[in-house]
Each structure stands twice: as C-alpha cells, then as structure tokens.
PDB file of N, H, CA, C and O in Angstrom:
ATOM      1  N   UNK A   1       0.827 -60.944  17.213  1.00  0.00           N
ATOM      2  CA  UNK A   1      -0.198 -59.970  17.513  1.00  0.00           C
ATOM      3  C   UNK A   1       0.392 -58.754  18.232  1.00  0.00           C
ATOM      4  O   UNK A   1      -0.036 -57.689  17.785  1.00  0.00           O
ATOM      5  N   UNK A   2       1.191 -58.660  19.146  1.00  0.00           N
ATOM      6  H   UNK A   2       1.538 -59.525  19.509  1.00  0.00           H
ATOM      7  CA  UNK A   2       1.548 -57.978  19.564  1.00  0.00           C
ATOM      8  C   UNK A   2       2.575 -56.800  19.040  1.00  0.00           C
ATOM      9  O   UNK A   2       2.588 -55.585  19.242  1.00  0.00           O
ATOM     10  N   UNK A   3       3.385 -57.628  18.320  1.00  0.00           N
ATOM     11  H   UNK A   3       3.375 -58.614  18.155  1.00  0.00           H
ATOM     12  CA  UNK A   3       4.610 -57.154  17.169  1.00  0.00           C
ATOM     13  C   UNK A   3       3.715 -55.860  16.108  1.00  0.00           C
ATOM     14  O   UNK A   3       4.072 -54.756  15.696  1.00  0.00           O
ATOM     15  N   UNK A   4       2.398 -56.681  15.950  1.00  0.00           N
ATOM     16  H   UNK A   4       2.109 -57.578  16.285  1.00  0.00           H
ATOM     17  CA  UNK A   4       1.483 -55.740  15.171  1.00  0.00           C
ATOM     18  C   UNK A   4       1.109 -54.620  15.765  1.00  0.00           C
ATOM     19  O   UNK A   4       0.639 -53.708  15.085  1.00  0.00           O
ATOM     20  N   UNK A   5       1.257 -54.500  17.146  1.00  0.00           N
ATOM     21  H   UNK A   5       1.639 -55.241  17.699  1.00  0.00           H
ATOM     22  CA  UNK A   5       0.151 -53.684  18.068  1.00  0.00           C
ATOM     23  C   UNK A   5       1.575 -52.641  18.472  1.00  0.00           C
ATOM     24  O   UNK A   5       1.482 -51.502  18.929  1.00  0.00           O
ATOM     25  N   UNK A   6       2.587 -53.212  18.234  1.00  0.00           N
ATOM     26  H   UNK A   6       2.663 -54.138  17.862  1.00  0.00           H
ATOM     27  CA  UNK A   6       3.928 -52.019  18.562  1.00  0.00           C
ATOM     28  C   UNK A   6       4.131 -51.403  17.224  1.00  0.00           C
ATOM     29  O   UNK A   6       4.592 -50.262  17.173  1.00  0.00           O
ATOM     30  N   UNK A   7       3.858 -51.986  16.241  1.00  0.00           N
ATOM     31  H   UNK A   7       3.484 -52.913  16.283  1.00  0.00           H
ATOM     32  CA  UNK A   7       4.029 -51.267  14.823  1.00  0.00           C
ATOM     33  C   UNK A   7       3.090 -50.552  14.516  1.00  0.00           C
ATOM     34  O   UNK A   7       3.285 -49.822  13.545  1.00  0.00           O
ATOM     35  N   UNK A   8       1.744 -50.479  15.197  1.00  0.00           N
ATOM     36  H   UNK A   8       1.585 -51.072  15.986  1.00  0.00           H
ATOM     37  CA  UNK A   8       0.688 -49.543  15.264  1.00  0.00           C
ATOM     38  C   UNK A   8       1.185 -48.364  15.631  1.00  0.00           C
ATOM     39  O   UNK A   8       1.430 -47.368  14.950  1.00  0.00           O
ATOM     40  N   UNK A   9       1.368 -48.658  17.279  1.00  0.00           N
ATOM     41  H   UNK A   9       1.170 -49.467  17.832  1.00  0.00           H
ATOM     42  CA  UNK A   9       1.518 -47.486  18.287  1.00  0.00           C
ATOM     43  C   UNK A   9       3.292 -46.757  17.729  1.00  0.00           C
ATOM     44  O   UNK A   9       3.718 -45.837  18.428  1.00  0.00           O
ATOM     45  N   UNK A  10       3.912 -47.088  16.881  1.00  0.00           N
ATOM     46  H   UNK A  10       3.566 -47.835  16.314  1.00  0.00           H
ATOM     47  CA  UNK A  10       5.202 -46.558  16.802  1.00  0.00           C
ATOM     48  C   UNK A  10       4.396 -45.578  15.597  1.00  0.00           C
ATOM     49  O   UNK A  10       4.236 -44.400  15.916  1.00  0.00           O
ATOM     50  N   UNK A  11       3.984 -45.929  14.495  1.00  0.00           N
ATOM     51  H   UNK A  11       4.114 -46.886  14.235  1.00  0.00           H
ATOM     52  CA  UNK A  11       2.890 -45.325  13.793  1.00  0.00           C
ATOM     53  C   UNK A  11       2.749 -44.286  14.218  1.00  0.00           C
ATOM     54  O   UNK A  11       3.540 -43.380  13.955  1.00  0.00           O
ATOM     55  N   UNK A  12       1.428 -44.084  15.200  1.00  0.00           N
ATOM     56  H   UNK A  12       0.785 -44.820  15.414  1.00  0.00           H
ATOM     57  CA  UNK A  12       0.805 -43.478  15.152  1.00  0.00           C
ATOM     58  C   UNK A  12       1.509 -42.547  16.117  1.00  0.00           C
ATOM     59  O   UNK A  12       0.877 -41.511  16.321  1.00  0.00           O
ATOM     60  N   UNK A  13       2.933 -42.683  16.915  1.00  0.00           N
ATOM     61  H   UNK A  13       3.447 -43.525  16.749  1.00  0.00           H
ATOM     62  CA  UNK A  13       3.410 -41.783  17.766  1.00  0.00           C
ATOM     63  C   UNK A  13       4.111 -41.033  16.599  1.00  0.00           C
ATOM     64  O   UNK A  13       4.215 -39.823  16.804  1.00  0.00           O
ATOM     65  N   UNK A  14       4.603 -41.473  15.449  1.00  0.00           N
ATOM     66  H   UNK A  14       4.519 -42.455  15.283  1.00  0.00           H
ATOM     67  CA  UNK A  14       5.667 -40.668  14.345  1.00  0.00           C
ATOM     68  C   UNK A  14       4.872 -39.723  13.858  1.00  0.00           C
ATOM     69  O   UNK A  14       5.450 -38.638  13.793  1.00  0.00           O
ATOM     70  N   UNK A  15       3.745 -39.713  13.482  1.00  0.00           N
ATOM     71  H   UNK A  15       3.276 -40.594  13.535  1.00  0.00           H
ATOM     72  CA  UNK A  15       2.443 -39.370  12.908  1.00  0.00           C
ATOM     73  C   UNK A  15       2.140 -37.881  13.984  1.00  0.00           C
ATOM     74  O   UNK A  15       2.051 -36.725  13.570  1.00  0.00           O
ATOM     75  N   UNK A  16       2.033 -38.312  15.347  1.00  0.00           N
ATOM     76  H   UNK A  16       2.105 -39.251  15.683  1.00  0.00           H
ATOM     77  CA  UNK A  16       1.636 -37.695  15.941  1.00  0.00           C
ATOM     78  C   UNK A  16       3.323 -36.219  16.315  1.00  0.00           C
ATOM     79  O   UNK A  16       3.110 -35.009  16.393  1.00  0.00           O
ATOM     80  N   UNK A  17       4.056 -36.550  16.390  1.00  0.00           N
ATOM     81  H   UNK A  17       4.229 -37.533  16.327  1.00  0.00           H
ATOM     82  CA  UNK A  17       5.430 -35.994  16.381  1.00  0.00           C
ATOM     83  C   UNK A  17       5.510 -35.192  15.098  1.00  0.00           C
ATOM     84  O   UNK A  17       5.501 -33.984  15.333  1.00  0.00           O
ATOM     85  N   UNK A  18       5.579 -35.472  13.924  1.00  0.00           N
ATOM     86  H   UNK A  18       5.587 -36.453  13.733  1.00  0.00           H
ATOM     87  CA  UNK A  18       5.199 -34.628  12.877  1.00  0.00           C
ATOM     88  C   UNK A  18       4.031 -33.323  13.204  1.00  0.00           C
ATOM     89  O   UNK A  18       4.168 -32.116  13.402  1.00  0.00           O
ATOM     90  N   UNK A  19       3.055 -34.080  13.156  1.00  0.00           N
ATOM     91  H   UNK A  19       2.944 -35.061  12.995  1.00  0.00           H
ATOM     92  CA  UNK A  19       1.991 -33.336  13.221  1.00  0.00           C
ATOM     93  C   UNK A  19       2.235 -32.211  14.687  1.00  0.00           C
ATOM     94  O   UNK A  19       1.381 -31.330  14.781  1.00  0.00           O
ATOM     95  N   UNK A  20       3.264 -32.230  15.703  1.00  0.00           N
ATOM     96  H   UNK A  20       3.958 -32.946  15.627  1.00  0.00           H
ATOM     97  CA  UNK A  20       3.316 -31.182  16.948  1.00  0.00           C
ATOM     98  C   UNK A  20       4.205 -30.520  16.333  1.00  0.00           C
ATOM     99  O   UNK A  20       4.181 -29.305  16.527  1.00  0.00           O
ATOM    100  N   UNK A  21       5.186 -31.030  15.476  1.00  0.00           N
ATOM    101  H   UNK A  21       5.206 -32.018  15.318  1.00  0.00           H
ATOM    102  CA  UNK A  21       6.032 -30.353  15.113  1.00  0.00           C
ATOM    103  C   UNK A  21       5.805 -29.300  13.618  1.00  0.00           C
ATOM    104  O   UNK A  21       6.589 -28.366  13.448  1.00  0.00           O
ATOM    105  N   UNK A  22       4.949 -29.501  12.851  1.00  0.00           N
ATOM    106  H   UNK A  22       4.313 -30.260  12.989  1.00  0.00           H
ATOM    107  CA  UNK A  22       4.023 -28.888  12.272  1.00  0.00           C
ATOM    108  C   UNK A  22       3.556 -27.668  13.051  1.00  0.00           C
ATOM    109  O   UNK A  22       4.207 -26.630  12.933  1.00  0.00           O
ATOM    110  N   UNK A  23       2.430 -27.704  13.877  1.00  0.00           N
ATOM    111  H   UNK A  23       1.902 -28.547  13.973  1.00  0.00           H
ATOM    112  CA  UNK A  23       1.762 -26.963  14.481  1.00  0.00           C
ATOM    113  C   UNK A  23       3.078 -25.971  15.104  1.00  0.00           C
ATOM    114  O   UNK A  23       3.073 -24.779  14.799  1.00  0.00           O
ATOM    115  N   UNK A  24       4.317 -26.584  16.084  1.00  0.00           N
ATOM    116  H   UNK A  24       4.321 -27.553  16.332  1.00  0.00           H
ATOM    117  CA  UNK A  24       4.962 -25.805  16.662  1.00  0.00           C
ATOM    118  C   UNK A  24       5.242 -24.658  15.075  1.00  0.00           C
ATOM    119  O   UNK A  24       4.979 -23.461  14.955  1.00  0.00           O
ATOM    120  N   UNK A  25       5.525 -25.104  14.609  1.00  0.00           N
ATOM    121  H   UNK A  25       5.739 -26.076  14.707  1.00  0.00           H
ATOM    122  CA  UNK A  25       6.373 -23.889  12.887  1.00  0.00           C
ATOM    123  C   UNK A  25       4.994 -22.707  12.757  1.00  0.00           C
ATOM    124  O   UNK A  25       4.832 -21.494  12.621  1.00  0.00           O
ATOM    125  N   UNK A  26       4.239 -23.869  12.890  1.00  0.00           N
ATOM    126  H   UNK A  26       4.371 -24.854  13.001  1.00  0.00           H
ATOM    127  CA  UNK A  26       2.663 -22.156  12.685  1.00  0.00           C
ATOM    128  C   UNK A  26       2.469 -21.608  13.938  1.00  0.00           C
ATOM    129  O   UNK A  26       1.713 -20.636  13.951  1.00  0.00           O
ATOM    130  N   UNK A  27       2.910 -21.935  14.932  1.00  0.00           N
ATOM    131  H   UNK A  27       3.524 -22.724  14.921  1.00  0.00           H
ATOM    132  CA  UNK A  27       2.465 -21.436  16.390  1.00  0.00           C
ATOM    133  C   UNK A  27       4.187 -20.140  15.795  1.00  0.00           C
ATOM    134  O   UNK A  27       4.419 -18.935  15.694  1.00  0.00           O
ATOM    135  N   UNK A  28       4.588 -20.874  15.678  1.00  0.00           N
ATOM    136  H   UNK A  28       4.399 -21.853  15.760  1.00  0.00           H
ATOM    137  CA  UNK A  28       6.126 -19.583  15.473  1.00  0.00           C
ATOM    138  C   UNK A  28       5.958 -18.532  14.687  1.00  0.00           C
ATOM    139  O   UNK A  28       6.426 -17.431  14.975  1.00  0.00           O
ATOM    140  N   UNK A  29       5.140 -18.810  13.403  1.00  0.00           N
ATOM    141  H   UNK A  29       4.760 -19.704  13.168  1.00  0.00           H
ATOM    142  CA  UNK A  29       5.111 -17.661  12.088  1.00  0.00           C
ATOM    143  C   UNK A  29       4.175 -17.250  13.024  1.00  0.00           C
ATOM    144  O   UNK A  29       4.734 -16.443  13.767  1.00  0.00           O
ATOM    145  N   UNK A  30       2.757 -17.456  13.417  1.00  0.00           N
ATOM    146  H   UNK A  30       2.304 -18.112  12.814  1.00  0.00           H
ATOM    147  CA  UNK A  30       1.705 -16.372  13.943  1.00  0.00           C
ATOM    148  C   UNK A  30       2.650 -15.633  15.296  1.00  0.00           C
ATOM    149  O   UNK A  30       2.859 -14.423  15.378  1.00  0.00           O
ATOM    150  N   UNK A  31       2.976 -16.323  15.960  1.00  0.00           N
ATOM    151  H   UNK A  31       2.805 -17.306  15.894  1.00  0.00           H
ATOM    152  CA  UNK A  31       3.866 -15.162  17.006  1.00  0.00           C
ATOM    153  C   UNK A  31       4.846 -14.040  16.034  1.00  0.00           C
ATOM    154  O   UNK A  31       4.640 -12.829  15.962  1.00  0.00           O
ATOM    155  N   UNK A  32       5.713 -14.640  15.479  1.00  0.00           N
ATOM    156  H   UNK A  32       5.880 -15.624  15.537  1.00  0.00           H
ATOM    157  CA  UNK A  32       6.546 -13.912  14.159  1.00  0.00           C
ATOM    158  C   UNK A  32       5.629 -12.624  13.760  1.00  0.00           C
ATOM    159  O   UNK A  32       5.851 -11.451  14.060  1.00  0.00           O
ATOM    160  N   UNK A  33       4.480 -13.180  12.961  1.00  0.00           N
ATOM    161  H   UNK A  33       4.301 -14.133  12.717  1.00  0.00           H
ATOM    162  CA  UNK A  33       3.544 -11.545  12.259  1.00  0.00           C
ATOM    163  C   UNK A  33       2.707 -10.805  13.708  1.00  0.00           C
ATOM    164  O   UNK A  33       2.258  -9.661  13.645  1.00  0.00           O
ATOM    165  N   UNK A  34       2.603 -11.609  14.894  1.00  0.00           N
ATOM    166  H   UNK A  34       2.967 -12.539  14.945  1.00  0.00           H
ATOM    167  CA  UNK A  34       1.567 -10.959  15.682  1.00  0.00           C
ATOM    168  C   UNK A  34       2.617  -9.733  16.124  1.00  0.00           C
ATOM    169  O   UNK A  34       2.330  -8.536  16.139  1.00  0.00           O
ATOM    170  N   UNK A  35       4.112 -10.424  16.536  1.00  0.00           N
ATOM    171  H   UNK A  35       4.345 -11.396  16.523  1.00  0.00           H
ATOM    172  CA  UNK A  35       4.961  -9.468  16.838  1.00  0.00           C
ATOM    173  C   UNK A  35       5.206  -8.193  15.529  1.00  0.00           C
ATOM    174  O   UNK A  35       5.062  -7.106  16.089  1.00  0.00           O
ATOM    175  N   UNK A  36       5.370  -8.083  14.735  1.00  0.00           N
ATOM    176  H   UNK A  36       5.488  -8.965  14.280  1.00  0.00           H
ATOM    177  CA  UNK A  36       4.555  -7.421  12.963  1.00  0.00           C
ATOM    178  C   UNK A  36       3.284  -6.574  13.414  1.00  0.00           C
ATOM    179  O   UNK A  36       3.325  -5.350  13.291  1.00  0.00           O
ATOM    180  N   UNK A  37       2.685  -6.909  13.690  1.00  0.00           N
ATOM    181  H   UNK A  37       2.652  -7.903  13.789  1.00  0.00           H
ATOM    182  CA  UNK A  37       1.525  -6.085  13.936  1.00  0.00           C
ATOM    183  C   UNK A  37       1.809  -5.355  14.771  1.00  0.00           C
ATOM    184  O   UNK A  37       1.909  -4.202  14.351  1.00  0.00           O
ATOM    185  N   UNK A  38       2.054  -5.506  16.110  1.00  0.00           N
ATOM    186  H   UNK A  38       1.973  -6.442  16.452  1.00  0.00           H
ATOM    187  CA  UNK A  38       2.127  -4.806  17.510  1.00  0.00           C
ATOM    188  C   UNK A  38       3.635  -3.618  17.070  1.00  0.00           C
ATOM    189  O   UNK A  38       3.924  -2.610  17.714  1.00  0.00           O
ATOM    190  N   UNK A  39       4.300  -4.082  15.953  1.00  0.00           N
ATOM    191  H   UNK A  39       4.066  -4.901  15.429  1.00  0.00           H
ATOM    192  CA  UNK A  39       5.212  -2.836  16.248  1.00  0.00           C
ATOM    193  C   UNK A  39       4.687  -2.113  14.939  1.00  0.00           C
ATOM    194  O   UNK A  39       5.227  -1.037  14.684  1.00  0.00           O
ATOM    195  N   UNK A  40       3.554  -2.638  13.948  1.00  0.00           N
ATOM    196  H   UNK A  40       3.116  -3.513  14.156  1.00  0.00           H
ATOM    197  CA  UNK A  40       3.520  -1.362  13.109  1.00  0.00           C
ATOM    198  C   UNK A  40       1.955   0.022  13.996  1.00  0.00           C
ATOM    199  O   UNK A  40       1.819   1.242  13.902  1.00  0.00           O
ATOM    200  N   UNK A  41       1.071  -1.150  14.800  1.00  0.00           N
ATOM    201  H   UNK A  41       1.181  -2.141  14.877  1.00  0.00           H
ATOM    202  CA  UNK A  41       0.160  -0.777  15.972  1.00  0.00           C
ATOM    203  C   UNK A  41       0.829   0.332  16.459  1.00  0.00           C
ATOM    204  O   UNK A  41       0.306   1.434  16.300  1.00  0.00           O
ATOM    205  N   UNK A  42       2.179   0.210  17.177  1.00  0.00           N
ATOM    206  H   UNK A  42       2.604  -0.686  17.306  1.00  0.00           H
ATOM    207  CA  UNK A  42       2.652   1.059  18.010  1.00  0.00           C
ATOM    208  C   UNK A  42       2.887   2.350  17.275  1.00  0.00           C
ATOM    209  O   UNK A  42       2.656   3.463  17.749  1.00  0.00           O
ATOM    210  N   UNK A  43       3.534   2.019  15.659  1.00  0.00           N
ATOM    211  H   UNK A  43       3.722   1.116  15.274  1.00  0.00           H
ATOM    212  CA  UNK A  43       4.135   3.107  15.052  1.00  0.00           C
ATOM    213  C   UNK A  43       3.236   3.967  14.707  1.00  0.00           C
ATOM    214  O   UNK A  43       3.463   5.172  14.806  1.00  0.00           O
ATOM    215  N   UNK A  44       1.808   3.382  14.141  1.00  0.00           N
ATOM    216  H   UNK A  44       1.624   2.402  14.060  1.00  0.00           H
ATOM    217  CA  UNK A  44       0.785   4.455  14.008  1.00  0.00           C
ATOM    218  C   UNK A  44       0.431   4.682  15.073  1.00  0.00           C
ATOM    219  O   UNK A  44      -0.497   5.478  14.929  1.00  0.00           O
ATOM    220  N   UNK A  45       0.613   4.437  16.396  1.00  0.00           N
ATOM    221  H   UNK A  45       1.367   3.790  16.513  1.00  0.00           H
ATOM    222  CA  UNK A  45      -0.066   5.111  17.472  1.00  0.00           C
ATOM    223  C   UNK A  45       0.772   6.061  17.812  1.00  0.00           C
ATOM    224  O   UNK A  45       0.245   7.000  18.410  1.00  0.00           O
ATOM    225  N   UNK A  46       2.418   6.162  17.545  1.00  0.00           N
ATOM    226  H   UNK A  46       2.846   5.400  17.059  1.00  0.00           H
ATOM    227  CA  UNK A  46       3.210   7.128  17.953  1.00  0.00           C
ATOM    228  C   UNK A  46       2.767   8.400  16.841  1.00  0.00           C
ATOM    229  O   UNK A  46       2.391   9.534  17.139  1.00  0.00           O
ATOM    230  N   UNK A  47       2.925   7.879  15.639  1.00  0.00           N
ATOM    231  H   UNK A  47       3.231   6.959  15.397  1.00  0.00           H
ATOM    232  CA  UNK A  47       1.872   8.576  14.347  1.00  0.00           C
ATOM    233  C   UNK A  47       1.095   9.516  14.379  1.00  0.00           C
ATOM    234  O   UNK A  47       1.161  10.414  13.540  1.00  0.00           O
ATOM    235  N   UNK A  48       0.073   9.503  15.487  1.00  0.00           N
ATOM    236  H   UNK A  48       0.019   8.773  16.169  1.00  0.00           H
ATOM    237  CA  UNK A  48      -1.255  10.149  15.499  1.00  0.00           C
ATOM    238  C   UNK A  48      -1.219  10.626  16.550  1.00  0.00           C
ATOM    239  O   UNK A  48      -1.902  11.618  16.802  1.00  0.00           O
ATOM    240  N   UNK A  49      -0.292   9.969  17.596  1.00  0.00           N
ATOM    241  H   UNK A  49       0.263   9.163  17.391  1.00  0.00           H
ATOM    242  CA  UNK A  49       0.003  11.020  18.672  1.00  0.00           C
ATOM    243  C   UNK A  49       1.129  12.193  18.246  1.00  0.00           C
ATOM    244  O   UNK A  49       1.220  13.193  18.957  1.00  0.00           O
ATOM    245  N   UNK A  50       1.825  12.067  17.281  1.00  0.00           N
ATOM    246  H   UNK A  50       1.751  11.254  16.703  1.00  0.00           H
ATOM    247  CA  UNK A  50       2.232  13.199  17.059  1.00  0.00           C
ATOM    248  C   UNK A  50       1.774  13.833  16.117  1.00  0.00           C
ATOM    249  O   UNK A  50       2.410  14.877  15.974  1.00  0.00           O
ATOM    250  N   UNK A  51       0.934  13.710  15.357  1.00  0.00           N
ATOM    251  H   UNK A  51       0.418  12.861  15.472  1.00  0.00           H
ATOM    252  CA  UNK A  51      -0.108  14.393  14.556  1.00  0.00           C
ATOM    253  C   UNK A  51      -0.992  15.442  15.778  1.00  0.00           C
ATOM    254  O   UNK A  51      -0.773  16.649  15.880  1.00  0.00           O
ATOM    255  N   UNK A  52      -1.648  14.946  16.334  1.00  0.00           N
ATOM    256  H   UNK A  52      -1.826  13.965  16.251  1.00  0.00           H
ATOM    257  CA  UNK A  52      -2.599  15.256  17.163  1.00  0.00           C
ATOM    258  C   UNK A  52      -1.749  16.331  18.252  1.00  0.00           C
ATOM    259  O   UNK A  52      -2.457  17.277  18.596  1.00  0.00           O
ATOM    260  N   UNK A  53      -0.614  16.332  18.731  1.00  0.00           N
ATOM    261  H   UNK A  53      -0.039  15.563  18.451  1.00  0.00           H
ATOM    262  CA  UNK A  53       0.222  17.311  19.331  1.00  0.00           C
ATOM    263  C   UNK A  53       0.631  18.462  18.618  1.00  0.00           C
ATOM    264  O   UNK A  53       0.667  19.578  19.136  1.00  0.00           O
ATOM    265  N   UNK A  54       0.949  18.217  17.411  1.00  0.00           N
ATOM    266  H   UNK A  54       0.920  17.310  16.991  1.00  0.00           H
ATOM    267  CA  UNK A  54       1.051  19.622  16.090  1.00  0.00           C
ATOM    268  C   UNK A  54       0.032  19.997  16.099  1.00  0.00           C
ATOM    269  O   UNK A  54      -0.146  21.154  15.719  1.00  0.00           O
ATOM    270  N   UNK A  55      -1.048  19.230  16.517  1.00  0.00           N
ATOM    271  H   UNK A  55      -0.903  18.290  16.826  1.00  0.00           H
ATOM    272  CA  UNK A  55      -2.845  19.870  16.301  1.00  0.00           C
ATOM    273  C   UNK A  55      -3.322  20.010  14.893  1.00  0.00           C
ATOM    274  O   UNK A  55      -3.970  20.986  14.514  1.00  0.00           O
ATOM    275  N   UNK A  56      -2.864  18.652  13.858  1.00  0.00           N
ATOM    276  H   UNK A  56      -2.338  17.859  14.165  1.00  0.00           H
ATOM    277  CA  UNK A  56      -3.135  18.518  12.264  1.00  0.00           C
ATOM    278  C   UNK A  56      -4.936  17.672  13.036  1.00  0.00           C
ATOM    279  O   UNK A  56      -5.955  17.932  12.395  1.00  0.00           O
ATOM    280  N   UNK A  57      -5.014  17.172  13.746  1.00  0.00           N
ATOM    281  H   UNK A  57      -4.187  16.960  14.266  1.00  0.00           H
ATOM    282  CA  UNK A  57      -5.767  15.583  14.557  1.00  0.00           C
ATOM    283  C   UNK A  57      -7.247  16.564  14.671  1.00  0.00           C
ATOM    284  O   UNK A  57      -8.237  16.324  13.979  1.00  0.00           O
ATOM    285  N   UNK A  58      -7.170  17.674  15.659  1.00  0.00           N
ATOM    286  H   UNK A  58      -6.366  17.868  16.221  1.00  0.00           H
ATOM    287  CA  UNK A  58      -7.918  18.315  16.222  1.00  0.00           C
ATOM    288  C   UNK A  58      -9.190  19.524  15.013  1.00  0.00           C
ATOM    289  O   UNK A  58     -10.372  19.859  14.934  1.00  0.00           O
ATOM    290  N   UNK A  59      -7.693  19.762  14.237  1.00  0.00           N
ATOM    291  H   UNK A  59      -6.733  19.490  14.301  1.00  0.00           H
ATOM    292  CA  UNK A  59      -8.623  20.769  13.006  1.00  0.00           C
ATOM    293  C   UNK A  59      -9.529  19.966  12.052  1.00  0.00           C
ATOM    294  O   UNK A  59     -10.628  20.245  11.572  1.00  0.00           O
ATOM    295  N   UNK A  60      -8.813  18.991  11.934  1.00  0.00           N
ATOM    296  H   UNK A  60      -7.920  18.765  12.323  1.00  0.00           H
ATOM    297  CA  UNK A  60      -9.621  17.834  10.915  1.00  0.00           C
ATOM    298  C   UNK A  60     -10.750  17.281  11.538  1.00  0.00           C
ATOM    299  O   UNK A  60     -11.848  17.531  11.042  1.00  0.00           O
ATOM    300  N   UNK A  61     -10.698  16.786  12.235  1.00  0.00           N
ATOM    301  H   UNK A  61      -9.806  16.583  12.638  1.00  0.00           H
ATOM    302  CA  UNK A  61     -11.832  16.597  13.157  1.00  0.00           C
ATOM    303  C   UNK A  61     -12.853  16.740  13.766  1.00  0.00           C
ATOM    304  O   UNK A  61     -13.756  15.943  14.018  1.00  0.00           O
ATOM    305  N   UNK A  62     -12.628  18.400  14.159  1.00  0.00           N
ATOM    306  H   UNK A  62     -11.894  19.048  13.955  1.00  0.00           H
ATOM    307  CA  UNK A  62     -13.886  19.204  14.072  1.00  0.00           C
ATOM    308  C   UNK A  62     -14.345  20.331  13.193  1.00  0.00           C
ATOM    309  O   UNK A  62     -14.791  21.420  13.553  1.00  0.00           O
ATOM    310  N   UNK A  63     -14.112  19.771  11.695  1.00  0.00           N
ATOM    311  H   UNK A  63     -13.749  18.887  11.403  1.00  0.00           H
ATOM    312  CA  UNK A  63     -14.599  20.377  11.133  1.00  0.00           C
ATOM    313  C   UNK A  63     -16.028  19.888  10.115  1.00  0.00           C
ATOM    314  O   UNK A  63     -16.072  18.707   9.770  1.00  0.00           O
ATOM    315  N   UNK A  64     -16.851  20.581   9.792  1.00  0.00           N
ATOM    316  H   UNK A  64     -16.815  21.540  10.073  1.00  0.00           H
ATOM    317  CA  UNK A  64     -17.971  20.354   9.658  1.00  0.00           C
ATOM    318  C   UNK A  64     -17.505  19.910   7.892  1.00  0.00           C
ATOM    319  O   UNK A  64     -16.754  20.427   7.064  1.00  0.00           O
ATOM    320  N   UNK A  65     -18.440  18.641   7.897  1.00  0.00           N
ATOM    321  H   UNK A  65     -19.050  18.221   8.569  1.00  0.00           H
ATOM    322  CA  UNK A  65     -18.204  18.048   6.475  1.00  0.00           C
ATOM    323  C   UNK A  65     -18.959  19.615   5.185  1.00  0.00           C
ATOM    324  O   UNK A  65     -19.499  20.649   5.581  1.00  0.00           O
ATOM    325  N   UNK A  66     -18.693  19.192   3.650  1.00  0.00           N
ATOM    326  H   UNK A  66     -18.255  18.353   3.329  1.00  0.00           H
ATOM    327  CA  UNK A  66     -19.085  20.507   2.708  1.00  0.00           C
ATOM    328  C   UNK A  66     -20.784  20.488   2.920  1.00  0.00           C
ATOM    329  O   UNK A  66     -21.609  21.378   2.713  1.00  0.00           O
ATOM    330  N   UNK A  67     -20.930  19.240   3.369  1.00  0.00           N
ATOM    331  H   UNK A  67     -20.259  18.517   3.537  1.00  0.00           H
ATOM    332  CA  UNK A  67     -22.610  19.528   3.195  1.00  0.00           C
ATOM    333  C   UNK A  67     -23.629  19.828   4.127  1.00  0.00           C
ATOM    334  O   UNK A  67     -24.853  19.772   4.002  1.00  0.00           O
ATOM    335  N   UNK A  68     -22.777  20.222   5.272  1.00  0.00           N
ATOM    336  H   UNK A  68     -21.784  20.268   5.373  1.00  0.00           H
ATOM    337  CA  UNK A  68     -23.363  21.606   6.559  1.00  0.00           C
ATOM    338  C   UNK A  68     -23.684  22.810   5.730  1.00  0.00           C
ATOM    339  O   UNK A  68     -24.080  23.843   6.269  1.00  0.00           O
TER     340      UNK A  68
END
C-alpha cells in the first residue's frame, strides 16, 4: 500500500515539474515580446516627439476636417 502511495506522489510531483517548467518557457516568451513592445512604444514615442518638434503634429491637428 504504501509502495503504491510513493508511486502516486512521485507521479504527480513529475507531472507537476513539467507543468512549472512549461509555464516558466511562457512566463519567458511573454517577458521576451513585452520587452518587443516597450522598445517599439518607445520608438514611436521618440517618433511623434520628433514629428511634433518640426511642428508636422501641430498643423495636422488643428486643422479643420473638408466638411467645416
């Protein structure tokens, strides 16, 4: 009975070790693309801040759409 009850729990710890080690690989790719995002984030924000300093940002912006 017991022999049974260690071949359970060895089970279900291998099971469980897979499965963290799983999750750790997707916890890595979403950090991987979040870091992806935040530097293409930054690049259009450097983008439009230098748009907006040439003053392309400001003319577009306030101008009245054709059907004023």
């Amino acid at each position: 009975m017991t022999e049974e009850r260690f071949v359970n729990i060895e089970t279900k710890i291998s099971y469980q070790e897979d499965l963290v080690e799983e999750l750790n690989k997707i916890v890595y790719q979403q950090q991987q693309k979040l870091s992806q995002l935040e530097a293409i984030c930054a690049s259009l924000t450097g983008h439009i801040q230098s748009l907006n300093e040439a003053g392309n940002i400001n003319k577009t912006l306030n101008e009245r759409p054709p059907h004023y």
